[in-house]
C-alpha positions as CSV (number, residue, x, y, z in Angstrom):
1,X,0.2,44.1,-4.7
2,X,2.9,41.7,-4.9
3,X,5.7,44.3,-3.9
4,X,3.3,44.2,-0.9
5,X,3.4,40.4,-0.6
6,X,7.1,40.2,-1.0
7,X,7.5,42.4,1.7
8,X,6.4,39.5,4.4
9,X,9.4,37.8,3.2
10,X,11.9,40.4,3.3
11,X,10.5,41.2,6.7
12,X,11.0,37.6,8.0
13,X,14.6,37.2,6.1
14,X,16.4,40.0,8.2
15,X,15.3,38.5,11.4
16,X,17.8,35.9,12.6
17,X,16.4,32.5,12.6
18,X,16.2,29.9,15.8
19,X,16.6,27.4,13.5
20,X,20.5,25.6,12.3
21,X,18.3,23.0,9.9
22,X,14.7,23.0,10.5
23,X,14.6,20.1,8.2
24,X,15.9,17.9,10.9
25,X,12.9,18.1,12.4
26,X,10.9,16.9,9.5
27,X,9.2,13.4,10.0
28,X,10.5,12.3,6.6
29,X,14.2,13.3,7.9
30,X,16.7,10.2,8.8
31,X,19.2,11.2,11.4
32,X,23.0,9.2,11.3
33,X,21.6,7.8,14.7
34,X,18.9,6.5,16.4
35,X,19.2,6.6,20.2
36,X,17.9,3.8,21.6
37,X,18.0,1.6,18.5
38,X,20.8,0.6,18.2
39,X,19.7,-3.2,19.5
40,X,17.6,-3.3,16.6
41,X,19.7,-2.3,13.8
42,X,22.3,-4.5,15.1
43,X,19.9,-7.6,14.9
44,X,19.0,-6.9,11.4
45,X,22.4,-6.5,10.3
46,X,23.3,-10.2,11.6
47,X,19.6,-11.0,10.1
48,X,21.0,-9.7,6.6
49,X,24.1,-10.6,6.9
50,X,24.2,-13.5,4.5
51,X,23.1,-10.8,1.7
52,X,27.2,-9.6,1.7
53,X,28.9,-12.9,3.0
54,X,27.6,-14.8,0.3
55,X,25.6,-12.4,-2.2
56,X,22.1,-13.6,-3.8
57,X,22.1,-17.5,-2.1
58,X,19.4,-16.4,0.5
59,X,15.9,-14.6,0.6
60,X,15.2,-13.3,4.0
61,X,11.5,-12.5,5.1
62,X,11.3,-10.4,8.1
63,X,8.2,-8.8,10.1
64,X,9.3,-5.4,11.9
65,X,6.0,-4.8,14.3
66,X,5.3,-2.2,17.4
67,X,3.3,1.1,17.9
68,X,3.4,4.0,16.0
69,X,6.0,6.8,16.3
70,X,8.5,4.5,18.1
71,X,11.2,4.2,14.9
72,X,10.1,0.9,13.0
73,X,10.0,2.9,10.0
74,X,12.8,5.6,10.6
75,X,14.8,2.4,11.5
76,X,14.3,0.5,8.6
77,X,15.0,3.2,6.6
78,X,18.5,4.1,7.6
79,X,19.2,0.1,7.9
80,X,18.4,0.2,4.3
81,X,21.1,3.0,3.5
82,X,23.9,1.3,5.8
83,X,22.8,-2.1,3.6
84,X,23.3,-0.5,0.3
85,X,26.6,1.8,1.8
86,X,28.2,-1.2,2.6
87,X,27.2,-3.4,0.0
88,X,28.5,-0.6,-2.4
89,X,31.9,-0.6,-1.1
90,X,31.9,-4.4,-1.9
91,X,30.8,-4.1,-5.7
92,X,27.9,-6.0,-4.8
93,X,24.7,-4.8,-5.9
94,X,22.0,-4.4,-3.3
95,X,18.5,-2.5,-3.7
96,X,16.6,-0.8,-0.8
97,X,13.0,-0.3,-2.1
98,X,10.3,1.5,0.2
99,X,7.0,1.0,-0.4
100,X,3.9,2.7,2.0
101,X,1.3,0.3,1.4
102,X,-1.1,2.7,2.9
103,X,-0.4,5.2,-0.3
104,X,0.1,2.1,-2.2
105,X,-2.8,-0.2,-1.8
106,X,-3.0,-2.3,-4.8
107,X,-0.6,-5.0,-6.2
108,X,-0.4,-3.4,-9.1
109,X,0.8,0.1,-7.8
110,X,3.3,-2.1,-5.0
111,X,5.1,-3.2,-8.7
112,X,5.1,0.0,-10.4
113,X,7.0,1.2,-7.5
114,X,9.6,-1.4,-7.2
115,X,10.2,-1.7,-10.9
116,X,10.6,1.9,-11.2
117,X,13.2,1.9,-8.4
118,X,15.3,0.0,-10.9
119,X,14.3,1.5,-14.1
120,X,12.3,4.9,-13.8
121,X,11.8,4.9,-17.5
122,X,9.5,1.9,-17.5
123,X,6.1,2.8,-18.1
124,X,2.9,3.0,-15.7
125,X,0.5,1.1,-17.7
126,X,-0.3,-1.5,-20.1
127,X,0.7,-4.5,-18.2
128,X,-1.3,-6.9,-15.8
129,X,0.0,-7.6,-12.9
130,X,1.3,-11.3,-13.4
131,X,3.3,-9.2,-15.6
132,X,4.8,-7.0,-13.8
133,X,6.1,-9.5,-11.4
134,X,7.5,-11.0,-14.4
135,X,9.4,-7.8,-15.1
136,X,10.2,-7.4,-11.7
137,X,12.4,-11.3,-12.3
138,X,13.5,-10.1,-15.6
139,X,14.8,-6.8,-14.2
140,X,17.0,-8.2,-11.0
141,X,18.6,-11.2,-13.0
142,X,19.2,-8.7,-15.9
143,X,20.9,-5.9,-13.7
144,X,22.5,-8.8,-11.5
145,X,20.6,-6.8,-8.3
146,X,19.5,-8.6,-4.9
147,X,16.3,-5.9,-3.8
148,X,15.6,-5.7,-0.1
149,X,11.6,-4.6,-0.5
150,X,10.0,-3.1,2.6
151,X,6.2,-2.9,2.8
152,X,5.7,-0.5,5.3
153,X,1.8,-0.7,6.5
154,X,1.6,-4.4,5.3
155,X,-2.3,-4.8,7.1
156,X,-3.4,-2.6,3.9
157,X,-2.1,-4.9,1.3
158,X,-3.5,-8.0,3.4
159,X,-7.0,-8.9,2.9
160,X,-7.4,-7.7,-0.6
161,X,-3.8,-8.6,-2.2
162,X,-2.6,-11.2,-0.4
163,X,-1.7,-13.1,-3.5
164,X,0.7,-10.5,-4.6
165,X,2.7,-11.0,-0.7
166,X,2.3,-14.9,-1.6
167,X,4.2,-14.4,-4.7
168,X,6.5,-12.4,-3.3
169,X,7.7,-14.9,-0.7
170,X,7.2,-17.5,-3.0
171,X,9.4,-15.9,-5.8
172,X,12.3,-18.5,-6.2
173,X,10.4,-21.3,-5.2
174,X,10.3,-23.0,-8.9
175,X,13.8,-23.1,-8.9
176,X,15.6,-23.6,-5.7
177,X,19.3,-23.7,-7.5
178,X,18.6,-20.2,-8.9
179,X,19.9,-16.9,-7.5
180,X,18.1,-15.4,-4.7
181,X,17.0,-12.0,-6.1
182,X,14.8,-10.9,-3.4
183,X,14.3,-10.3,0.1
184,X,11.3,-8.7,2.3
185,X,10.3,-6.6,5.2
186,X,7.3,-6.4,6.9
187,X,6.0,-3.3,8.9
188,X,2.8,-4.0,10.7
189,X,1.9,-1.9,14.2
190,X,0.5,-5.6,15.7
191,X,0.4,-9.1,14.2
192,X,-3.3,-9.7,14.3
193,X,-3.6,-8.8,10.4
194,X,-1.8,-11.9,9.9
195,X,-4.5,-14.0,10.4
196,X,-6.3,-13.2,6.6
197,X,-3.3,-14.8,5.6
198,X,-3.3,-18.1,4.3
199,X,-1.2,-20.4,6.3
200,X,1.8,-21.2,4.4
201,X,2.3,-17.2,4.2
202,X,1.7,-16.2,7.5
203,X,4.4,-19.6,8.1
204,X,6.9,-17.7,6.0
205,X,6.5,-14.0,7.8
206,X,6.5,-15.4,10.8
207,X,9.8,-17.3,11.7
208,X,11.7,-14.1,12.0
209,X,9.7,-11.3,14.1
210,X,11.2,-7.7,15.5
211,X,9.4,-6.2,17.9
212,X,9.9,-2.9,18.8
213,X,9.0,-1.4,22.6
214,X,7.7,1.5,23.2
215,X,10.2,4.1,24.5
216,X,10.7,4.9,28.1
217,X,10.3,8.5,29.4
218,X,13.7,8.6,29.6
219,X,14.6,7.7,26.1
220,X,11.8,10.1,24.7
221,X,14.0,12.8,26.4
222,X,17.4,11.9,25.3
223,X,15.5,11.3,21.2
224,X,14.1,15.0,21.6
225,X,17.4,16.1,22.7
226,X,19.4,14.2,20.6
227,X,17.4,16.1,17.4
228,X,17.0,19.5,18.9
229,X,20.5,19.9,19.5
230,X,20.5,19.1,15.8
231,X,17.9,21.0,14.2
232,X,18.6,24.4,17.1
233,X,20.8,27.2,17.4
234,X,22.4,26.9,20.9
235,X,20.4,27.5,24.0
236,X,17.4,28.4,21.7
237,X,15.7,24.8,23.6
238,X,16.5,24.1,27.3
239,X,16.3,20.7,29.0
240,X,13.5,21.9,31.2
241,X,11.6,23.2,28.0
242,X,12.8,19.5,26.3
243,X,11.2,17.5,29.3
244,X,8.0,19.4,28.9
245,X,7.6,18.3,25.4
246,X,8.8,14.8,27.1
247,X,5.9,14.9,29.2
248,X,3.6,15.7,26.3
249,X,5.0,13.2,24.0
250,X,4.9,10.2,26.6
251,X,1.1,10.0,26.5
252,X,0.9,8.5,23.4
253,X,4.5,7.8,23.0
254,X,4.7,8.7,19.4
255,X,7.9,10.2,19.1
256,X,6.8,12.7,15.7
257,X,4.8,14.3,17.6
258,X,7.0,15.5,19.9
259,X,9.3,16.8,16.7
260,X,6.4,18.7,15.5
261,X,5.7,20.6,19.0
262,X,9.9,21.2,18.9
263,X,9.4,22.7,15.6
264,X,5.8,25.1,15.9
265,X,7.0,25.7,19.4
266,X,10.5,27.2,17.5
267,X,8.3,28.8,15.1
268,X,6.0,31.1,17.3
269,X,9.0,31.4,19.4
270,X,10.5,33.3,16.6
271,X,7.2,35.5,15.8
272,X,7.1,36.9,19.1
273,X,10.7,37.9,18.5
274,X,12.0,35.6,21.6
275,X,16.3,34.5,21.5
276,X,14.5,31.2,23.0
277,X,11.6,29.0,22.9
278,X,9.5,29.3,26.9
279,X,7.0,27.2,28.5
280,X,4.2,29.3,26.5
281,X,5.9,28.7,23.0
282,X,5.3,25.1,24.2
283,X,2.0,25.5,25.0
284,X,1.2,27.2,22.3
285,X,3.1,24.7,20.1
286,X,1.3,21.8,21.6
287,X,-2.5,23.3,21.2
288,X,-4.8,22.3,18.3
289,X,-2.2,19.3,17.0
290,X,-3.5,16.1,15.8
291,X,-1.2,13.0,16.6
292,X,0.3,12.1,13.1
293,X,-1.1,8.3,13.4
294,X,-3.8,10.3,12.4
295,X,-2.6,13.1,9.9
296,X,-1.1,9.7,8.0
297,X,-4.5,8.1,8.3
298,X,-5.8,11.4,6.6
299,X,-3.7,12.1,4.1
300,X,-4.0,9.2,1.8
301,X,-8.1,9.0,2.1
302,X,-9.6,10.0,-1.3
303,X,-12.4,12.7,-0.7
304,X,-15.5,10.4,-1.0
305,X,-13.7,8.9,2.8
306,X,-12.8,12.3,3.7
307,X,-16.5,13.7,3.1
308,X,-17.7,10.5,5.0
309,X,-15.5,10.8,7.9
310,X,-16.3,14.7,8.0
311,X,-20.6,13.9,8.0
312,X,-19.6,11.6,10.9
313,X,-17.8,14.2,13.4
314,X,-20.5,17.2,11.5
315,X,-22.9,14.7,13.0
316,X,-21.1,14.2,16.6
317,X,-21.2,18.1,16.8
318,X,-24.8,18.6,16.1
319,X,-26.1,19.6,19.9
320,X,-23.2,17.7,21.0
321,X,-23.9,14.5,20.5
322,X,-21.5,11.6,21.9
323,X,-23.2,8.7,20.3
324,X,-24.8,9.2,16.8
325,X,-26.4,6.2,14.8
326,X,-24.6,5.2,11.2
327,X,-28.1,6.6,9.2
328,X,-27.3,9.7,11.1
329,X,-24.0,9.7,9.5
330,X,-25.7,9.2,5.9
331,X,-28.1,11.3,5.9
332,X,-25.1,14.3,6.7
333,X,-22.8,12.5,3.9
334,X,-25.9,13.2,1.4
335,X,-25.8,16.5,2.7
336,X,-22.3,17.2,2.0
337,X,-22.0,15.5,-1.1
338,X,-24.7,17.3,-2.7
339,X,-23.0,20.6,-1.3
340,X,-19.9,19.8,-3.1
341,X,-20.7,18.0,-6.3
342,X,-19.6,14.8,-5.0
343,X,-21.9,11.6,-6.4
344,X,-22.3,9.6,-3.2
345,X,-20.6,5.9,-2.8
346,X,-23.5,3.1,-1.9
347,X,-24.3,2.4,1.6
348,X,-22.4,-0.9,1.0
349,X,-19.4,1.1,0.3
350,X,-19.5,3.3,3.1
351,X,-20.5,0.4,5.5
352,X,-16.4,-0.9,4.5
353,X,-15.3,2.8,5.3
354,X,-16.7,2.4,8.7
355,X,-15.1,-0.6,9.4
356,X,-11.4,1.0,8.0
357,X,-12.1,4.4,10.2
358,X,-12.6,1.7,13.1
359,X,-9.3,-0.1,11.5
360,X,-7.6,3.0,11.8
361,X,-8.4,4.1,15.0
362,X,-10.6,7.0,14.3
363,X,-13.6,6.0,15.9
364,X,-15.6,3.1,17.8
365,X,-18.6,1.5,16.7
366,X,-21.0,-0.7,18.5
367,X,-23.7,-3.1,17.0
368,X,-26.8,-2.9,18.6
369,X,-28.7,-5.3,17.2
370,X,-28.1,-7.9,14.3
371,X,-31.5,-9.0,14.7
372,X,-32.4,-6.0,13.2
373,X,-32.6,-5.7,9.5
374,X,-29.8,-4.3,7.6
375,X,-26.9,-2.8,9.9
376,X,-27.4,-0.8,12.8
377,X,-24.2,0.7,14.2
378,X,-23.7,3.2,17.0
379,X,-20.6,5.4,16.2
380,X,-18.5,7.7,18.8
381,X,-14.9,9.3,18.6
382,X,-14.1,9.4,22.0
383,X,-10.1,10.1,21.9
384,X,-10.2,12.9,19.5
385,X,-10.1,16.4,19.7
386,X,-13.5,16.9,16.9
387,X,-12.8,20.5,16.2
388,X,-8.9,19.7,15.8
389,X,-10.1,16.9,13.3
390,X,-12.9,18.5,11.3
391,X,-9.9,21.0,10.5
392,X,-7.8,19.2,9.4
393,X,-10.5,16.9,7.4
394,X,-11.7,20.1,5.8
395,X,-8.4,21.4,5.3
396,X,-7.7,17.3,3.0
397,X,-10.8,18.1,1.1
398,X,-10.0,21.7,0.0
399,X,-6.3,20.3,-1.3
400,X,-8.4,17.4,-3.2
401,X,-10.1,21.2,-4.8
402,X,-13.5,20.6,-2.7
403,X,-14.2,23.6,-1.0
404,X,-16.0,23.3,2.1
């Protein structure tokens, strides 16, 4: 039997492969350029300047905001390897720390992370978190390092941990005539989560702003180009093949997508045995794909979301339905939960989920009356493809070892 399985590989190995670097595709990837961002990383050069003129005498704070899938986060990222490439050459000592607040969501976890980015030794519990910013100090003054943090998805730290973003642009404010150790960006898709700040901290994140536009038509083209020509064997990907992805990719303007219909398009391409990817490969690449605003959304849920989110759309595709009620969407929770072994979260609880699916973009609710006692929402998901997105919620729950 596993002769039998090893023979898919062999099979696929002797065929010759579309690809030059199929990694190049991957949304995790970081080209050596950007097209079309080059204003950006320019400003935040001159922004950071100071931290290699004059090492550790400022602390900048710095909100990058915009859509998704239009480079804030690709940008940052190689920003933060030219920062450390040139600071290295200097013999100054400058740390680029990422942090994906969405994965991360609690002060505590937003420490580990940055401590262990200077020391992975250092252990992942028995210290509170007033503690662990402690450390954090302790750590940059002992190995003499200035560390850039980025908190990518900032609106999920806000609300629930804005003290630990207080403290973190407050850090050196005991002590003025003490080295500047540390230096922040912000990644938020719009500002308006800036508002459950206090005051004094939505002051601070505010006085230097980079907003990113969403790409022209144009520029989508040359990006998809620009990375197929990359990632491709020669000829494998026409520019009448790369202006149809275009053309699917300017709807919602979220560039990864795009990247992902290059790469499935390459893919079934090469099982039909093709020397090139055609307008079918495309379409075929195209159908059944969620936008990864929403594959990001799903993949850090825990399963009691997941099994809430997937009673909601069970609910929506019971006879149809465009509009279902939220008790609708309990009493098919119960169901599920009870189906899986899961012990159900309070009404409360799943109230807030409601609220963060809405938050996310998942769905829309609509009050219908708060006279009403208790909380009466109406709940549709009218920009999704349901059948694409029960998949895909299933397909979450099964990794968490739920099996739908």
């Amino acid at each position: 039997m596993n002769y039998i399985h090893m023979e898919y590989f062999e099979e696929l190995l002797k065929r010759e492969s579309l690809f030059k670097d199929e990694s190049k595709l991957d949304i995790n990837y970081i080209p050596n350029e950007l097209p079309h961002r080059d204003k950006e990383l320019s400003l935040l050069s001159q922004l950071f300047l100071g931290l290699i003129t004059n090492p550790n005498s400022i602390s900048r704070k710095i909100l990058v905001t915009g859509k998704t899938g239009i480079g804030k986060t690709v940008t940052v990222k190689l920003f933060g390897k030219i920062l450390e490439n040139v600071s290295r050459k200097r013999s100054i000592n400058i740390k680029y720390a990422h942090v994906n607040c969405r994965k991360e969501r609690t002060s505590y976890k937003v420490l580990i992370k940055l401590i262990q980015s200077l020391d992975t030794r250092f252990p992942k519990r028995g210290y509170s978190s007033q503690d662990l910013l402690d450390v954090l100090i302790e750590f940059l003054h002992l190995y003499d390092i200035h560390i850039l943090v980025v908190l990518d998805e900032l609106s999920y730290l806000i609300n629930k941990h804005e003290d630990l973003i207080y403290s973190l642009t407050r850090i050196n404010d005991d002590n003025l005539k003490c080295d500047q150790r540390l230096s922040i960006i912000g990644i938020v898709r719009d500002l308006s989560c800036l508002n459950n700040l206090d005051n004094s901290t939505m002051s601070t994140l505010q006085r230097n702003i980079l907003e990113f536009k969403k790409y022209s038509d144009g520029q989508i083209f040359n990006i998809l180009k620009y990375r197929a020509d990359d990632s491709l064997k020669k000829n494998v990907l026409s520019d009448k093949m790369i202006k149809m992805i275009s053309e699917i990719t300017s709807s919602s303007g979220d560039v990864r997508h795009g990247l992902n219909v290059i790469w499935r398009s390459c893919k079934i391409a090469e099982s039909k045995n093709l020397k090139y990817i055609n307008a079918e490969c495309v379409r075929l690449g195209n159908q059944d794909l969620l936008h990864y605003s929403t594959l990001d959304v799903l993949e850090y849920m825990n399963s009691q979301k997941l099994s809430f989110l997937l009673a909601i759309i069970k609910a929506l595709n019971n006879h149809d339905n465009i509009k279902i009620s939220f008790n609708d969407a309990l009493k098919r929770y119960y169901m599920i939960c009870e189906n899986i072994g899961l012990k159900p979260r309070s009404n409360s609880q799943l109230w807030n989920y409601l609220q963060e699916f809405k938050r996310e973009n998942l769905l829309e609710t609509k009050i219908v009356s708060e006279k009403i006692k208790g909380r009466r929402a109406i709940i549709a998901i009218p920009d999704l493809s349901l059948p694409n997105l029960e998949r895909n919620t299933i397909e979450m729950l099964n990794s968490k070892g739920f099996k739908i």
